[in-house]
N, CA, C and O of each residue as an XYZ file, in Angstrom:
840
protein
N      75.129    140.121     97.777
C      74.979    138.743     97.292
C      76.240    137.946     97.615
O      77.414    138.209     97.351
N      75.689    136.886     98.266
C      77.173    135.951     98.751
C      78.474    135.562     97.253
O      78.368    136.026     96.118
N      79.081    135.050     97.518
C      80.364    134.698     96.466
C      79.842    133.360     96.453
O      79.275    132.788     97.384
N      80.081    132.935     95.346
C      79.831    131.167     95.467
C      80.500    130.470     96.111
O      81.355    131.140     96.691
N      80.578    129.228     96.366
C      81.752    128.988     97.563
C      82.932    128.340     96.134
O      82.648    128.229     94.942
N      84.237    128.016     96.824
C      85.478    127.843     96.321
C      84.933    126.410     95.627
O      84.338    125.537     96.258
N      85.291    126.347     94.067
C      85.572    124.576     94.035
C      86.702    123.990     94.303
O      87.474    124.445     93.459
N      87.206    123.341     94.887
C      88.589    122.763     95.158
C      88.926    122.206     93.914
O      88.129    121.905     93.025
N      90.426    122.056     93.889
C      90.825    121.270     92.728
C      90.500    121.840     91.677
O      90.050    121.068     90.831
N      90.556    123.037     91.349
C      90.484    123.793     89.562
C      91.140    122.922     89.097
O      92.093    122.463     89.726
N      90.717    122.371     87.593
C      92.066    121.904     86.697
C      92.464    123.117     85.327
O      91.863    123.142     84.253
N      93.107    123.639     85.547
C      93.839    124.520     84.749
C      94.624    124.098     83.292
O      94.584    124.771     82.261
N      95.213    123.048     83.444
C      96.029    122.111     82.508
C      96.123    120.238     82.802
O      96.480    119.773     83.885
N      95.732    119.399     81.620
C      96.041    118.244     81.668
C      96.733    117.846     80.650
O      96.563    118.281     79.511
N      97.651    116.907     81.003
C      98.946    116.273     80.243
C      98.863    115.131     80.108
O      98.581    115.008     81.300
N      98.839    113.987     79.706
C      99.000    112.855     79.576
C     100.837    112.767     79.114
O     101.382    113.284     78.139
N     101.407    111.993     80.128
C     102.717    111.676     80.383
C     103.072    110.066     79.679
O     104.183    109.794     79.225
N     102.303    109.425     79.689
C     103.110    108.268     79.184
C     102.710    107.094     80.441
O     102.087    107.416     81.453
N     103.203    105.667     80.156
C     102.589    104.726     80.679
C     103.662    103.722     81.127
O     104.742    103.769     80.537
N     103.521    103.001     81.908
C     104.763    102.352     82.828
C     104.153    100.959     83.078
O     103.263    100.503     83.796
N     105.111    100.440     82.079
C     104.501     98.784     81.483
C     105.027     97.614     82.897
O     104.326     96.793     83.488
N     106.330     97.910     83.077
C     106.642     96.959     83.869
C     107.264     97.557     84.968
O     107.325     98.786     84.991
N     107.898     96.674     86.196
C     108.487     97.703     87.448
C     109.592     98.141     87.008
O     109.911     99.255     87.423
N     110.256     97.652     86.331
C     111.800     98.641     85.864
C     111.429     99.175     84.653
O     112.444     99.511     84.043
N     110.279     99.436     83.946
C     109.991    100.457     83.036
C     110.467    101.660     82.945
O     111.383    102.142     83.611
N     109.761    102.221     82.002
C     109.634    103.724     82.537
C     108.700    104.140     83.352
O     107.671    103.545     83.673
N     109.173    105.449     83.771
C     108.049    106.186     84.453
C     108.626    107.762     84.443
O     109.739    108.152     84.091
N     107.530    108.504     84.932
C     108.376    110.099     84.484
C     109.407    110.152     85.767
O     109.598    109.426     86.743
N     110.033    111.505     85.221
C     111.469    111.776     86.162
C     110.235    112.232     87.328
O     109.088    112.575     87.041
N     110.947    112.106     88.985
C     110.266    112.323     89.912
C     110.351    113.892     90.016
O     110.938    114.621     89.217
N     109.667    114.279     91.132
C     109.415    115.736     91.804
C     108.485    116.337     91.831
O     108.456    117.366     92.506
N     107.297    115.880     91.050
C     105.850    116.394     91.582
C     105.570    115.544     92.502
O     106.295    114.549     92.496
N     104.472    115.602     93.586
C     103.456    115.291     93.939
C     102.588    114.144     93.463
O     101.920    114.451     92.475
N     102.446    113.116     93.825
C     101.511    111.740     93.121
C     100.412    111.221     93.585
O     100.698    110.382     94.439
N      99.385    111.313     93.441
C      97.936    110.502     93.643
C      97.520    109.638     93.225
O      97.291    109.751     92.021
N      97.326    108.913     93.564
C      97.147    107.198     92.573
C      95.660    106.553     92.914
O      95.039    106.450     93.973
N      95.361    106.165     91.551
C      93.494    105.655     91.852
C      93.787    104.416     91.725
O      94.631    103.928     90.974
N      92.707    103.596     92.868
C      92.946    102.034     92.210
C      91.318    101.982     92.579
O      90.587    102.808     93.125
N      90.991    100.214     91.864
C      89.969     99.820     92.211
C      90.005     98.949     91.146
O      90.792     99.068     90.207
N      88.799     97.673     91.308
C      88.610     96.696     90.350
C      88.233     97.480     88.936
O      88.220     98.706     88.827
N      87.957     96.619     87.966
C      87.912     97.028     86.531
C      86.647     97.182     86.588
O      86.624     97.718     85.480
N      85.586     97.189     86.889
C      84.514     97.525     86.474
C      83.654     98.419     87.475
O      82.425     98.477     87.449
N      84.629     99.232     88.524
C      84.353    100.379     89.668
C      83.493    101.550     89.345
O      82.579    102.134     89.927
N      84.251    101.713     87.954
C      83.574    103.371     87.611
C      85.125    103.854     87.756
O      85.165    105.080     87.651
N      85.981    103.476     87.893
C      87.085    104.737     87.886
C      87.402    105.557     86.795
O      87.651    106.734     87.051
N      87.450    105.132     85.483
C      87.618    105.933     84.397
C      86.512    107.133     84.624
O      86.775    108.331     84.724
N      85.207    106.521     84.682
C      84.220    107.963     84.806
C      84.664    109.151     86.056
O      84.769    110.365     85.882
N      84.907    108.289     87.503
C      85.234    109.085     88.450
C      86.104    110.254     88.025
O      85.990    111.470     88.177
N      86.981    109.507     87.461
C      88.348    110.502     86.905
C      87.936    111.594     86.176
O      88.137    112.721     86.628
N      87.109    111.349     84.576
C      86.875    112.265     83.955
C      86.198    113.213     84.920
O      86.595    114.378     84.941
N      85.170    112.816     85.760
C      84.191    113.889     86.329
C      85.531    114.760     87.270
O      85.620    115.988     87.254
N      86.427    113.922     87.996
C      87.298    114.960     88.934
C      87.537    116.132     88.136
O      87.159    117.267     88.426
N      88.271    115.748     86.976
C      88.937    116.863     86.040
C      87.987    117.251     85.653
O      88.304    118.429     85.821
N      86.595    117.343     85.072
C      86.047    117.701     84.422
C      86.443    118.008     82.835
O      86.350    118.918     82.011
N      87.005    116.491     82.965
C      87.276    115.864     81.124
C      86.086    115.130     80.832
O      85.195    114.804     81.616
N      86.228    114.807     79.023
C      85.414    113.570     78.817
C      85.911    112.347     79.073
O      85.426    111.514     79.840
N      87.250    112.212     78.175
C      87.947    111.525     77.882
C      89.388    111.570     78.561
O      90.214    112.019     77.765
N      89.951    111.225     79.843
C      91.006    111.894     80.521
C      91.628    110.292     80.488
O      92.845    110.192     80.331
N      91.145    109.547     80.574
C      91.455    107.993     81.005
C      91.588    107.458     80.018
O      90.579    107.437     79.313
N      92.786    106.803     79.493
C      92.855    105.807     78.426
C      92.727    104.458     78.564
O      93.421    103.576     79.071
N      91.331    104.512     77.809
C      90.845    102.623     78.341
C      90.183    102.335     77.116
O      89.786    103.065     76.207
N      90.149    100.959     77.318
C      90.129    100.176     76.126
C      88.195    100.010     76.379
O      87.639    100.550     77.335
N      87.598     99.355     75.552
C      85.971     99.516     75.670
C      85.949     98.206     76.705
O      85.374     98.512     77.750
N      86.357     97.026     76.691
C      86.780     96.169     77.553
C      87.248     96.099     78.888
O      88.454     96.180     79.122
N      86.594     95.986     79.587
C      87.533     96.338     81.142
C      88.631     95.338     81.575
O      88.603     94.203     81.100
N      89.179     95.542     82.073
C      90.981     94.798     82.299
C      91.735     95.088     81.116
O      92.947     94.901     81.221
N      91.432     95.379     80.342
C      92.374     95.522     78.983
C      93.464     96.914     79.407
O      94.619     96.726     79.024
N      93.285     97.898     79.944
C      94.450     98.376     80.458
C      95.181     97.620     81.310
O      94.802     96.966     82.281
N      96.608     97.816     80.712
C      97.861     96.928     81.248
C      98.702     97.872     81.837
O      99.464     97.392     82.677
N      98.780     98.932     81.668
C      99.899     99.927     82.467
C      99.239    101.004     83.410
O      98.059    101.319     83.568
N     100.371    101.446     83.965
C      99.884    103.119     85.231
C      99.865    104.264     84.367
O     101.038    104.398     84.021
N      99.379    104.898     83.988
C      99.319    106.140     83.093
C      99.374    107.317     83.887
O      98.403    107.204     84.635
N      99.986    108.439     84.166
C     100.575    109.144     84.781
C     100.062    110.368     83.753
O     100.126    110.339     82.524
N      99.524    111.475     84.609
C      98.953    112.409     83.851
C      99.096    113.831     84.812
O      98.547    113.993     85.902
N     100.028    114.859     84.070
C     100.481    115.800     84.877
C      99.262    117.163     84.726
O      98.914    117.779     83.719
N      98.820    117.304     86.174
C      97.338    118.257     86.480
C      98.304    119.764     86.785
O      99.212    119.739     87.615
N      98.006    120.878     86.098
C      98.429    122.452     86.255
C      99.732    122.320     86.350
O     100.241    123.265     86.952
N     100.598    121.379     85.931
C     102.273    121.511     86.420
C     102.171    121.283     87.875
O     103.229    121.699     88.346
N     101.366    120.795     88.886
C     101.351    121.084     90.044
C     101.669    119.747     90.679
O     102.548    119.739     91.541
N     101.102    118.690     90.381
C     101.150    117.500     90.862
C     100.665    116.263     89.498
O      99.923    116.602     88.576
N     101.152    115.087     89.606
C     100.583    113.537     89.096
C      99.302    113.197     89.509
O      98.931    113.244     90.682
N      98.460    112.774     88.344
C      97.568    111.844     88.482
C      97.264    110.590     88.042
O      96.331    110.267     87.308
N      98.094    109.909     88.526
C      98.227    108.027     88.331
C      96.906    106.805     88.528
O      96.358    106.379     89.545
N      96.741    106.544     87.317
C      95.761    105.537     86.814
C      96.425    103.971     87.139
O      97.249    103.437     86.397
N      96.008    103.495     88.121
C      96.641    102.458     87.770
C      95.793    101.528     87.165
O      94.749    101.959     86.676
N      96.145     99.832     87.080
C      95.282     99.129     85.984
C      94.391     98.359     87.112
O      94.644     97.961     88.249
N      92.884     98.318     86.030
C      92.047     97.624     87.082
C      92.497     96.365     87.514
O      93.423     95.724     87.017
N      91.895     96.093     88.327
C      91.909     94.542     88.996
C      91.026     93.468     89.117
O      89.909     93.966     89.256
N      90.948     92.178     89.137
C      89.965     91.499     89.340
C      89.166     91.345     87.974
O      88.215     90.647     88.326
N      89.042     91.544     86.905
C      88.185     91.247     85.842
C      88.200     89.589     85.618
O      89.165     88.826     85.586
N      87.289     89.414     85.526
C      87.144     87.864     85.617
C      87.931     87.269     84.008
O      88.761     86.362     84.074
N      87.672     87.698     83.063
C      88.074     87.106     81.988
C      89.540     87.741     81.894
O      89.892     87.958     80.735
N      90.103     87.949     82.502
C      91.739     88.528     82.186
C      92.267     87.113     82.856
O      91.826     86.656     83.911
N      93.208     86.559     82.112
C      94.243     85.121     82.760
C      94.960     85.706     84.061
O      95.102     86.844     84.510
N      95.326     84.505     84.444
C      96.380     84.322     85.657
C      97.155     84.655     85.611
O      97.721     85.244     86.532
N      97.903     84.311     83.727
C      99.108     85.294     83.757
C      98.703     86.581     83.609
O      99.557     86.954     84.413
N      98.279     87.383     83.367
C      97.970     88.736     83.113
C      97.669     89.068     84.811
O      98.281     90.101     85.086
N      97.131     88.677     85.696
C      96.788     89.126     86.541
C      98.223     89.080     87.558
O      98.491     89.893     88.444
N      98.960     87.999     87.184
C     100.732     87.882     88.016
C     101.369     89.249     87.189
O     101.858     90.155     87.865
N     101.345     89.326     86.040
C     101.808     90.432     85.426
C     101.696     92.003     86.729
O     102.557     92.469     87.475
N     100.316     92.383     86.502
C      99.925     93.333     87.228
C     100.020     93.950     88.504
O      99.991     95.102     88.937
N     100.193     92.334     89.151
C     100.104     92.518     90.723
C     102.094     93.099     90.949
O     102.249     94.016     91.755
N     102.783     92.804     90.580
C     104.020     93.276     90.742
C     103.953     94.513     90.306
O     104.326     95.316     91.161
N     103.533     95.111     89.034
C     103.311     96.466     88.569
C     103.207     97.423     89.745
O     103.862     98.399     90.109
N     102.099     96.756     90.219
C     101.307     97.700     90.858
C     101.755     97.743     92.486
O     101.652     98.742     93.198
N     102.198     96.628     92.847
C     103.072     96.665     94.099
C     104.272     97.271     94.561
O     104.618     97.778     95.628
N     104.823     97.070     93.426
C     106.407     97.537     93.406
C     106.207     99.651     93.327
O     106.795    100.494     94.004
N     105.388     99.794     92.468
C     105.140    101.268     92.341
C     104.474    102.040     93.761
O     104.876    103.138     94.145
N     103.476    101.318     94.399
C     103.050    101.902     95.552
C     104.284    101.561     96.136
O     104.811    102.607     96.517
N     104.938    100.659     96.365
C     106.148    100.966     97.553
C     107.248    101.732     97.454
O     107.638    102.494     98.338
N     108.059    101.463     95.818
C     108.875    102.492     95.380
C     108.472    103.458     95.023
O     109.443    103.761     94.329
N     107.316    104.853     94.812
C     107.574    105.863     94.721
C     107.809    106.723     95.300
O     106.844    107.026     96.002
N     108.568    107.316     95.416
C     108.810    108.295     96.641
C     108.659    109.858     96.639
O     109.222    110.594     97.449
N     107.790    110.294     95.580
C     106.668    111.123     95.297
C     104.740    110.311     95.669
O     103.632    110.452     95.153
N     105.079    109.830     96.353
C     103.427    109.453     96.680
C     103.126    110.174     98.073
O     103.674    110.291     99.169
N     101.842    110.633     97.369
C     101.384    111.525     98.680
C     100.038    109.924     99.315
O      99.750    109.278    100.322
N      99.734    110.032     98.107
C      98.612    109.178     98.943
C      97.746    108.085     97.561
O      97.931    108.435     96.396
N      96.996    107.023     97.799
C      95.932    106.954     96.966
C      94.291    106.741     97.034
O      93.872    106.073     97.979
N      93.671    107.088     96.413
C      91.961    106.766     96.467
C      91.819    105.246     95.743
O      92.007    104.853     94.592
N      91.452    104.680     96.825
C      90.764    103.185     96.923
C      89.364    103.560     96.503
O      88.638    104.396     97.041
N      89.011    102.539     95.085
C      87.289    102.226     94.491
C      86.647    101.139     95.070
O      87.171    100.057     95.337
N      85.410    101.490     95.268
C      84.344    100.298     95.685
C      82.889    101.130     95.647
O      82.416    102.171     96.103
N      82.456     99.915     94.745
C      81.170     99.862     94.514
C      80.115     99.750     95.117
O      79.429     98.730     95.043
N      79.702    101.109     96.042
C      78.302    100.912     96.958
C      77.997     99.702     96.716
O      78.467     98.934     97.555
N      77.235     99.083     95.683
C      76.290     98.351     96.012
C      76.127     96.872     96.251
O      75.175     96.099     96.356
N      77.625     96.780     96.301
C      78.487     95.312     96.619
C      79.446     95.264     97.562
O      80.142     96.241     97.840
N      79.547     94.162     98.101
C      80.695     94.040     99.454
C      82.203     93.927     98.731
O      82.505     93.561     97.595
N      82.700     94.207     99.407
C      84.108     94.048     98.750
C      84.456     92.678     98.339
O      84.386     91.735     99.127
N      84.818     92.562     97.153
C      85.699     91.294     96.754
C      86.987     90.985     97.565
O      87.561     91.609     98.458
N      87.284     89.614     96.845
C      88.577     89.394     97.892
C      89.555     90.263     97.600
O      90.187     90.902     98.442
N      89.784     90.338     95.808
C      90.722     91.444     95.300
C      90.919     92.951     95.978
O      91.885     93.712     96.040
N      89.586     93.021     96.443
C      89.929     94.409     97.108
C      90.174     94.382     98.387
O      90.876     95.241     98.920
N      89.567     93.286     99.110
C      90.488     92.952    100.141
C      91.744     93.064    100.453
O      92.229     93.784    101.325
N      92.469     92.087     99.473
C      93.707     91.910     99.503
C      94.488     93.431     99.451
O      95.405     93.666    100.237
N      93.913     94.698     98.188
C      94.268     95.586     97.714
C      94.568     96.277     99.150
O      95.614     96.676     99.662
N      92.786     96.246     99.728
C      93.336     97.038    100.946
C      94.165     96.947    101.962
O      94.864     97.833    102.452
N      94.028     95.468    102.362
C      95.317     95.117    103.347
C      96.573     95.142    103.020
O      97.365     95.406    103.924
N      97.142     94.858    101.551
C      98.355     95.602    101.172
C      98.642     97.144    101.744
O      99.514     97.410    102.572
N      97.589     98.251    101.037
C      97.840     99.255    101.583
C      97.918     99.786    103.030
O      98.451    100.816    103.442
N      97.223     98.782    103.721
C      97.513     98.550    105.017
C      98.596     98.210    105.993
O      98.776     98.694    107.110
N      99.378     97.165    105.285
C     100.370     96.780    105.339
C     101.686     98.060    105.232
O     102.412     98.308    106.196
N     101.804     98.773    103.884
C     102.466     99.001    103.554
C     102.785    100.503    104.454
O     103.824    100.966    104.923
N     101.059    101.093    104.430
C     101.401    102.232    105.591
C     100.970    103.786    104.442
O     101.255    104.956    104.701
N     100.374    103.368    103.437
C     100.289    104.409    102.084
C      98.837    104.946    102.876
O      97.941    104.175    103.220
N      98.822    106.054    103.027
C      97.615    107.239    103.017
C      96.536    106.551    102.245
O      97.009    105.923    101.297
N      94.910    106.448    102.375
C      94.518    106.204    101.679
C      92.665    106.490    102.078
O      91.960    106.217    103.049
N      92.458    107.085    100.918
C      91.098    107.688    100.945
C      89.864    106.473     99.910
O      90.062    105.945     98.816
N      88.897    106.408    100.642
C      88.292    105.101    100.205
C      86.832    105.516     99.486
O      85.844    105.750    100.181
N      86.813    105.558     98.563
C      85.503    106.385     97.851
C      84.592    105.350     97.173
O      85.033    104.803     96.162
N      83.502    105.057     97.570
C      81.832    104.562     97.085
C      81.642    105.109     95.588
O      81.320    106.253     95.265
N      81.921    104.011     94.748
C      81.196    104.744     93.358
C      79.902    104.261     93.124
O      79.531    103.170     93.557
N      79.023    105.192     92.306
C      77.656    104.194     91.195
C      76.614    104.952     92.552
O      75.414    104.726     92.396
N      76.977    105.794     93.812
C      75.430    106.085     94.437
C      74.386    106.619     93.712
O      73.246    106.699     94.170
N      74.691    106.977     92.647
C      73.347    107.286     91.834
C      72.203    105.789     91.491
O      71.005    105.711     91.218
N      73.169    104.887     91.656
C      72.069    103.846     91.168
C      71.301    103.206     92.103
O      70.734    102.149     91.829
N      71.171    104.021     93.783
C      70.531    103.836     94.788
C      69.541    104.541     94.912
O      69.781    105.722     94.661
N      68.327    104.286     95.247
C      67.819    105.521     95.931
C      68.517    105.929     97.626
O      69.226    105.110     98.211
N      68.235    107.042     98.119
C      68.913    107.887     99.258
C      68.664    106.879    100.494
O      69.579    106.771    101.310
N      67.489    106.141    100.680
C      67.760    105.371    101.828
C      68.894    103.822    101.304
O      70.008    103.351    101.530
N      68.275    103.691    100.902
C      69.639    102.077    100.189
C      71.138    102.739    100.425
O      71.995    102.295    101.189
N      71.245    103.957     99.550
C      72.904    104.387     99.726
C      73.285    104.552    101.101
O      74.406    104.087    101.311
N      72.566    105.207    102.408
C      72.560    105.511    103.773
C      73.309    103.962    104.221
O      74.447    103.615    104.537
N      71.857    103.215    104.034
C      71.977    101.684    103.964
C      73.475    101.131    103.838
O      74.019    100.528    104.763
N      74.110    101.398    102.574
C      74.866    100.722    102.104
C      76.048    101.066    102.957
O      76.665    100.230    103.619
N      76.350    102.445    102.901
C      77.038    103.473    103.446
C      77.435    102.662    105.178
O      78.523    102.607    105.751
N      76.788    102.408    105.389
C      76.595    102.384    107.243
C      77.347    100.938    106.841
O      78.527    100.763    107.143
N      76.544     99.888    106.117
C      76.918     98.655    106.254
C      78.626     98.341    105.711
O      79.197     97.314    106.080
N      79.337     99.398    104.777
C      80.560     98.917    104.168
C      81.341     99.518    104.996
O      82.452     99.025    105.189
N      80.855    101.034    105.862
C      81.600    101.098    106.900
C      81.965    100.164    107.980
O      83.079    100.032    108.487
N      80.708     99.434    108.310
C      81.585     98.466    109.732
C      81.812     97.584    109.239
O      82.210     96.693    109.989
N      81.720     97.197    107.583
C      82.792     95.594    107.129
C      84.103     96.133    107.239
O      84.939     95.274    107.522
N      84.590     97.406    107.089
C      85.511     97.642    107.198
C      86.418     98.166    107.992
O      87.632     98.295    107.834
N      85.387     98.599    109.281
C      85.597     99.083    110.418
C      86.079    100.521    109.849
O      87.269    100.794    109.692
N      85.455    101.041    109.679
C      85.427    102.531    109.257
C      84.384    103.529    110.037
O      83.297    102.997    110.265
N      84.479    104.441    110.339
C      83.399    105.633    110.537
C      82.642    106.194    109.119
O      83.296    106.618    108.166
N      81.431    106.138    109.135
C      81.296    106.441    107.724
C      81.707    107.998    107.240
O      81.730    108.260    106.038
N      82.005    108.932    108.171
C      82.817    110.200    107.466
C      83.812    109.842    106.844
O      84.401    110.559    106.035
N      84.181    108.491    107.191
C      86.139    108.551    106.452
C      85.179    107.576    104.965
O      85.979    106.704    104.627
N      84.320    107.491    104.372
C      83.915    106.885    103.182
C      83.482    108.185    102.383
O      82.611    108.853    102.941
N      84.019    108.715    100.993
C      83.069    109.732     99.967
C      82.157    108.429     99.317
O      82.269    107.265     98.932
N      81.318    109.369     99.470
C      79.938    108.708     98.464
C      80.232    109.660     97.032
O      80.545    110.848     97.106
N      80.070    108.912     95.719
C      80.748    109.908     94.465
C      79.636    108.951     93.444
O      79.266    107.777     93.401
N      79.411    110.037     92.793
C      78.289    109.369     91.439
C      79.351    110.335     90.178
O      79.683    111.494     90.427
N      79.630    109.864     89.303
C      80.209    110.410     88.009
C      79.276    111.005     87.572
O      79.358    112.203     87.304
N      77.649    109.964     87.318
C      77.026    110.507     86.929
C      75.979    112.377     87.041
O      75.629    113.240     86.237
N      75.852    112.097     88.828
C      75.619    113.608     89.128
C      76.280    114.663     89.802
O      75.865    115.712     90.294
N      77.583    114.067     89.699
C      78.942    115.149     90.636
C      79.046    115.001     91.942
O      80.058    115.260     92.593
N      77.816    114.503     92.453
C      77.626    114.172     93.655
C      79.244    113.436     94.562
O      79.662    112.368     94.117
N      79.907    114.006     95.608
C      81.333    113.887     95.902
C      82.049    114.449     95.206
O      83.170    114.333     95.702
N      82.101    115.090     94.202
C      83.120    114.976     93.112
C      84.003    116.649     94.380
O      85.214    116.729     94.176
N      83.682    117.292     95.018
C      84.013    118.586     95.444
C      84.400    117.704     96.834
O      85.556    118.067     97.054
N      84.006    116.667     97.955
C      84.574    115.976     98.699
C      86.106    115.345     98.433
O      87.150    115.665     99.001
N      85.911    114.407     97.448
C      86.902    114.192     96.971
C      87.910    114.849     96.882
O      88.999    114.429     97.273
N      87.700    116.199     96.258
C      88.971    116.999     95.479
C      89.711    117.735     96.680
O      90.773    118.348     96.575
N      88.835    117.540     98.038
C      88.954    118.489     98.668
C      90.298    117.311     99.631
O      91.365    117.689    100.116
N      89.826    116.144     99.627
C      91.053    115.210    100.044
C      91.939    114.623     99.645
O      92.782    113.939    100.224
N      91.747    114.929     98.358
C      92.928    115.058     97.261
C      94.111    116.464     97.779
O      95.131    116.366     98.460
N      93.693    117.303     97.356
C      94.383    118.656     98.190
C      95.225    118.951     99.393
O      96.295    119.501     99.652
N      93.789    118.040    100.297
C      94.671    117.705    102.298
C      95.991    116.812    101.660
O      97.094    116.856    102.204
N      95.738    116.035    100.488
C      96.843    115.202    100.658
C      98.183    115.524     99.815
O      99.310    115.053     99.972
N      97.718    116.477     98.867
C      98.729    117.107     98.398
C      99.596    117.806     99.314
O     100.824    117.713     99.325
N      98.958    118.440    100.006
C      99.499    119.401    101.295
C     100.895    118.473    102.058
O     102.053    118.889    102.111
N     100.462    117.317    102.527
C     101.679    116.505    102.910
C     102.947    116.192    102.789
O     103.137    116.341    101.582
N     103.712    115.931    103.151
C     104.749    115.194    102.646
C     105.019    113.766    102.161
O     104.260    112.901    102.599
N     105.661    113.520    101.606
C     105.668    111.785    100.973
C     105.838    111.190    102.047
O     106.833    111.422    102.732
N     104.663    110.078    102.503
C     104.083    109.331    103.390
C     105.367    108.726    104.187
O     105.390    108.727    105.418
N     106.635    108.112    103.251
C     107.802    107.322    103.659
C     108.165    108.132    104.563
O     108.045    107.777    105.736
N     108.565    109.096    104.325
C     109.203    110.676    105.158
C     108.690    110.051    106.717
O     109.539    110.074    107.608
N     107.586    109.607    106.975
C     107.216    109.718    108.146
C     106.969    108.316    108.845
O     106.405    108.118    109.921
N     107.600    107.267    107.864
C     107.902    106.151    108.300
C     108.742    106.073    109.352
O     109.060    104.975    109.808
């Protein structure tokens, strides 16, 4: 009888580290390994997350979306960081709150120098906003590793997601292998994902090779 195959990404131990309000905040002392999730506030990332770890509750969020204000940093087996940063784009969050954020979150993708890489959110079943536009051409700009994952395909049927799949690839000029398709709801990606999470652990900090 065959062996089952490997799941990537066991989580063995989760930590919740603490939260990093502003760019000269705090943040933990460096030397692990860092992965960082972004995406608008209403992506699915909190669920994505719990399903990676196979938590309920791994993400500290408010019932409100945009109401997280900081990066929450959460240490996986002693092995490496898993960085939450705060959603984006929620329509009812102010201008100031949204100037607040955008430095947060800028200043940290460029100054850390434990970043291996991060996973960019977007919602199959919508074209990208400008916010994520912008998000991505920053990371574009900046030169950060970055893995681009489809949330909510459960709320397609299999030809629509194909559909969708094909079409957000060439808005973005992508091959659709370089897109995970991920449902929280049926695990579906959740073993893709972890598995390019891992390739990217494997790396060295991206700057290194600036």
């Amino acid at each position: 009888m065959a062996a089952p195959p490997r799941e990537p990404l066991v989580i063995r131990s989760l930590e919740f580290m603490g939260g990093m309000a502003t760019a000269a905040g705090w943040r933990p002392q460096g030397g692990l390994p860092e992965i960082a999730f972004a995406g608008r506030s209403n992506v699915g990332k909190s669920s994505l997350l719990n399903r990676l770890v196979h938590r309920k509750k791994i993400a500290r969020v408010s019932n409100t979306p945009g109401r997280t204000r900081e990066i929450n940093f959460f240490k996986v087996n002693d092995q490496f960081v898993l960085v939450d940063l705060p959603g984006y784009g929620y329509a009812r969050v102010s201008k100031e709150r949204h100037a607040e954020w955008r430095p947060l979150i800028e200043s940290y993708l460029r100054d850390s120098r434990d970043l291996r890489g991060i996973v960019q959110l977007l919602d199959v079943r919508h074209d990208p906003t400008p916010d994520d536009r912008r998000m991505l051409e920053f990371l574009g700009d900046v030169g950060v590793p970055t893995i681009v994952v489809l949330t909510k395909t459960d709320k397609l049927t299999p030809t629509q997601r194909a559909n969708r799949i094909s079409a957000l690839a060439a808005e973005l000029d992508l091959d659709p292998e370089q897109l995970i398709a991920f449902s929280a709801v049926t695990g579906d990606g959740r073993n893709d994902l972890a598995e390019a999470i891992e390739s990217l652990l494997s790396q060295p900090p991206w700057q290194e090779s600036r």
